[in-house]
N, C-alpha and C positions, 0 to 999 in steps of 0.2 A: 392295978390289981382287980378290983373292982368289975372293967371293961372284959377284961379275959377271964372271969366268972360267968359275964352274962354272956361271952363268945362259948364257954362249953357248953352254957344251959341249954342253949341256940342249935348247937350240932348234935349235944346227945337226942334234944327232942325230935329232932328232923330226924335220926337213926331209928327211933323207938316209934315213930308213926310211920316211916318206910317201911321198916318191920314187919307191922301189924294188917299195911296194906298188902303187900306181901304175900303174906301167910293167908290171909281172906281170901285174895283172887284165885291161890288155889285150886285147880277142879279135883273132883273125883279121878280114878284114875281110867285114864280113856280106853273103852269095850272096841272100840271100831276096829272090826277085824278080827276078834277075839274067837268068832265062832268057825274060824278055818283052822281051828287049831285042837278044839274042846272033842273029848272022846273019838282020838283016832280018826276027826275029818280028812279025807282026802281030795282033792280037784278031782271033778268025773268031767269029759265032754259029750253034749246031746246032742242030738240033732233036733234041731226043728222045720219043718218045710217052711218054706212061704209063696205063698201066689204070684208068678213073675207072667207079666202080660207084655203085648206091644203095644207101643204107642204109638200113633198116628200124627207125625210134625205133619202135614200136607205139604212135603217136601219143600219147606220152604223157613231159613232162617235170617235174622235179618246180618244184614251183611254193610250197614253203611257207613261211612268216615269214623264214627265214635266207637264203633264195635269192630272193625275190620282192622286188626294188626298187622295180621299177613295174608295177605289176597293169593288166591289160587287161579291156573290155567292148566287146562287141557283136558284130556277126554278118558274114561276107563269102563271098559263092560266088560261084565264074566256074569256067571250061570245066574244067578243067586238073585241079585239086584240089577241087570238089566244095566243100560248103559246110563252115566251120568255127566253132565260135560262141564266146567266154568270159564266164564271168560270175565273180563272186568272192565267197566265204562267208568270213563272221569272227566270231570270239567278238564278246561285249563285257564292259567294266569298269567300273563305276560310279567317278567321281574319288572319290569316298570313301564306306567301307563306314558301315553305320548311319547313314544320313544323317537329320538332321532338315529335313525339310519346313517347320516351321514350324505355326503353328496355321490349320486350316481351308485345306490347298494345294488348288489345281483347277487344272491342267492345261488353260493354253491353247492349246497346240501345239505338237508335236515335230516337226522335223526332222532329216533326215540329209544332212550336209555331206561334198562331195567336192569335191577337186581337181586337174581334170583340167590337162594340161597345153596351153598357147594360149600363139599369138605374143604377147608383150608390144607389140609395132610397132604389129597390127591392133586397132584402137581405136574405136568411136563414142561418143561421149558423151550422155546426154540433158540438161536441165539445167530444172526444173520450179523458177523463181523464186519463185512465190508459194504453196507447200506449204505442207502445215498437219500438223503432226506430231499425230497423233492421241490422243496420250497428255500429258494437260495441255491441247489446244489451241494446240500455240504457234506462232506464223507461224515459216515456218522454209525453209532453199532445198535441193531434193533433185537430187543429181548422181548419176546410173545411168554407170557406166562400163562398155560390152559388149565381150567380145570372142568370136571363133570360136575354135572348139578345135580342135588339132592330130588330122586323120584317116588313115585310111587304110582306102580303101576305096571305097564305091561313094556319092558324096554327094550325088547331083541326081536319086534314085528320086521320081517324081510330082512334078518342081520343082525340090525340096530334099524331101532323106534324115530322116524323121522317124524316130526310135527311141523306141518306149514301155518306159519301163525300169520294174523291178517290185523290189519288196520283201519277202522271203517268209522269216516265223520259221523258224530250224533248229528240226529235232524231234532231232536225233542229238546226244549228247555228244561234243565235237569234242577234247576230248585236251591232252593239256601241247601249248605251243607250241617245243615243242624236237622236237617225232616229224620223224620224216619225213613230206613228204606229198606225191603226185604227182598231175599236173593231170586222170587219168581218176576219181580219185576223185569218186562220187554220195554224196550226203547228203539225208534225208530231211527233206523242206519242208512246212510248214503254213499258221498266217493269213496271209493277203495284208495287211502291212500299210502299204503306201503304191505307190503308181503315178506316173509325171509323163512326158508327152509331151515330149520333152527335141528339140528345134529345132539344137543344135550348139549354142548360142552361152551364154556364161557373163558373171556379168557382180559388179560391186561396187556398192554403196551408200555414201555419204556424205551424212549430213542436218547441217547448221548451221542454228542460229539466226537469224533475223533483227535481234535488237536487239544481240548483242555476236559472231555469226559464230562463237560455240563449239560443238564438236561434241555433238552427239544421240545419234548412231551412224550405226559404221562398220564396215562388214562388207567383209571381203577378197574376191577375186575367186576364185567357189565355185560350183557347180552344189547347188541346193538341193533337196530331195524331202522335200515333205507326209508325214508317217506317220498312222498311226491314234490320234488322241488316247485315244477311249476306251479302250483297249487298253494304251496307256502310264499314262494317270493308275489305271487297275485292277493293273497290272502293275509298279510303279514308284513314282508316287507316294501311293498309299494304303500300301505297306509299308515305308515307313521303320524302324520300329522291327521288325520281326520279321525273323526266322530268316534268311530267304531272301536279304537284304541287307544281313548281319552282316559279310561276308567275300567275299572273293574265289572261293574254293575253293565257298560254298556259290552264290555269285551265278549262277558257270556252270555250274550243274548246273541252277540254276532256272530262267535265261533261256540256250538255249544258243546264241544267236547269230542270225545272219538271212543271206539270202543275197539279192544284187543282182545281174541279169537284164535279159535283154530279151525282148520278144518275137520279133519279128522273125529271118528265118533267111537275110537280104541285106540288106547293109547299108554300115556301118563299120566299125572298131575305134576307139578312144580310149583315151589311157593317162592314169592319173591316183596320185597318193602313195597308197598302203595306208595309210601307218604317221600320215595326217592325216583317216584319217577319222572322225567325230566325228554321236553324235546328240545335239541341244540339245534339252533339256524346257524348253518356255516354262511359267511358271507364277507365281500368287498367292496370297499368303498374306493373314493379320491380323495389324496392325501394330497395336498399344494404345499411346496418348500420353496416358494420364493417363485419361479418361475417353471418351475418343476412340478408333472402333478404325477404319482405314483400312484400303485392300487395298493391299498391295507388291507389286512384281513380281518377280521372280526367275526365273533362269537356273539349270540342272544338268545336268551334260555326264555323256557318257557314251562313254568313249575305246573305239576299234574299232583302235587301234595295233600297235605292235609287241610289246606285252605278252602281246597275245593269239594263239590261234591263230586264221592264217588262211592262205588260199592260193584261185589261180587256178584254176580249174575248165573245161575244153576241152573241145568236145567234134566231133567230125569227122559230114563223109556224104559218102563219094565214090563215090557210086553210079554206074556208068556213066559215071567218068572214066576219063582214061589213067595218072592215078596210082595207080587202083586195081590195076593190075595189078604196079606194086611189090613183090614180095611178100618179098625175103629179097636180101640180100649178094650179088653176082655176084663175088670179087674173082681169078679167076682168068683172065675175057676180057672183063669190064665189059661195061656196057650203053653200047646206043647213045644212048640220052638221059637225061638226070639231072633227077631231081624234086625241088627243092631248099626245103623249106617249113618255117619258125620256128614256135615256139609248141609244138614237141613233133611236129610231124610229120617227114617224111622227111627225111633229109637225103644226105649224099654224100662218099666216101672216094677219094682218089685215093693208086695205090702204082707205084711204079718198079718196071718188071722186072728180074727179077734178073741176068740177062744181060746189058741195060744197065747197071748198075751193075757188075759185071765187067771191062765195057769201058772203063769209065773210069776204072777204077781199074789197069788195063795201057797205058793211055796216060798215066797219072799215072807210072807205075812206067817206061817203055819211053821215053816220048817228053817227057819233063819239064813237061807243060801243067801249068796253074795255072787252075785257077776263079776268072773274077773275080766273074761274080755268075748266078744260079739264078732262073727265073722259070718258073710254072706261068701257062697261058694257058686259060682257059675261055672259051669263046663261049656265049653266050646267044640263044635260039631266041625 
């Protein structure tokens, strides 16, 4: 009896000091906002100017491994901004150092794989039933899936917008992929080693079988470029065992990269993964079965990733445009037009005067407004 006296004395006082804390924490009742309501306030909207100037990037941003998501190619000029072009330079790494080739490898053909980016929606299919996969012989059904790639820029020069894209060895040692690097940086180019009249449109492969419908090969949807075989099987795969392809450290000093191009100086742009581009060495070896020596085929990539350094390369002409007179920050009475251009070129700062803000901060103090919301209006010309 006793115990459950001292158990209610215990809960009522915990009740009666919760209570008390309670009611103390209490505030006053809360004003915030009270004055958008007091004698028939209404919301009104101001205008206030502000000084919008141009800014001077010296066309130039940086573009390297850590900053670079998606790398751009190709070329665009109109009235305004005068022409601007980009191409992109990268190391490369072999998937594994000291490679064995195999006995008696020859080099059937390299390419260079990119992945530019295209509506998945936009689709035509081909669909060749009675193929004949060339390798073996074997009746087989070949499905070409196309699509166009995502542009911007000028895309029905002569018809449709043809771009000749170019492939050209770096001569320069291009550095850890941690430097900084910015997109006016030049790098010195040598062999030309692959070209392709590139049309916009990209496309996949799927080959099956005839007799049981299993796949052959299937290649994802990729923009492909021929390289220079002789050059790859002298360069690549006759050194497997030496020096030059022991290691990482010495690989890029030996092959220091390539750079990809266009010709053209009007055009498009297209964006595509850096960090998936990839060149495959098609290649055969001798395969011994007892007294039997056959040729195999084999595959050896050679990653252009995020391992390596690389970055976007810009490069501007705006000769006898009106952007050219851009020349430096106006931020004390702004300009009267605003040259606004991505990829490292100009761009535009807008700043409140200080008088205005003055003002509103004496009508904040004097007259109790409240901001409910803040909007900059630009017009485009």
């Amino acid at each position: 009896m006793i115990n459950n006296i001292q158990k209610l004395f215990k809960i009522t006082a915990s009740l009666v000091i919760g209570s008390v804390i309670l009611w103390s924490c209490e505030p006053d009742a809360d004003q915030l906002g009270s004055q958008f309501f007091q004698n028939g306030a209404q919301g009104t909207e101001t205008p206030y100017p502000v000084i919008a100037y141009n800014v001077k990037n010296n066309d130039t941003i940086r573009t390297d491994a850590a900053r670079l998501q998606s790398a751009t190619l190709g070329a665009f000029t109109e009235p305004q901004f005068g022409m601007q072009k980009s191409s992109y330079v990268s190391q490369a790494r072999l998937s594994s150092y000291a490679p064995d080739f195999g006995a008696n490898p020859v080099l059937d053909s390299a390419v260079l794989v990119l992945k530019p980016l295209y509506p998945t929606d936009s689709v035509t299919t081909t669909t060749v039933e009675d193929y004949i996969y060339p390798v073996g012989t074997v009746a087989a059904k070949k499905v070409v899936s196309t699509y166009p790639i995502t542009k911007y820029g000028r895309t029905k020069i002569g018809g449709k917008t043809l771009l000749n894209i170019n492939i050209n060895e770096v001569n320069d040692f291009l550095a850890s992929n941690t430097d900084k690097v910015y997109s006016d940086r030049n790098v010195a180019t040598g062999t030309l080693l692959g070209t392709k009249v590139f049309d916009g449109n990209i496309n996949s492969v799927k080959i099956t079988k005839d007799t049981d419908a299993t796949t052959i090969l299937e290649r994802a949807v990729s923009l492909r470029i021929p390289l220079d075989t002789p050059f790859f099987q002298n360069k690549i795969i006759t050194k497997g065992s030496t020096p030059e392809l022991a290691d990482a450290a010495s690989f890029i000093r030996y092959f220091k990269g390539l750079r990809i191009s266009v010709d053209e100086n009007d055009g498009y742009f297209f964006n595509f993964n850096p960090n998936s581009v990839v060149i495959n060495l098609y290649y055969k070896k001798n395969k011994v079965d007892g007294t039997t020596t056959t040729r195999e085929q084999a595959v050896f990539a050679m990653d252009l990733g995020s391992a390596n350094t690389h970055f976007s390369q810009i490069s501007f002409d705006r000769t006898g445009t009106p952007s050219a007179s851009v020349i430096s920050a106006n931020q004390l009475t702004g300009d009267s037009r605003l040259y606004a251009q991505g990829m490292g070129g100009p761009g535009i700062g807008l700043r409140v005067p200080l008088a205005t803000v003055d003002a509103i901060k004496a009508m904040y103090k004097n007259d109790k407004i409240g901001i409910i919301s803040a909007k900059i209006r630009i017009y485009t010309d």
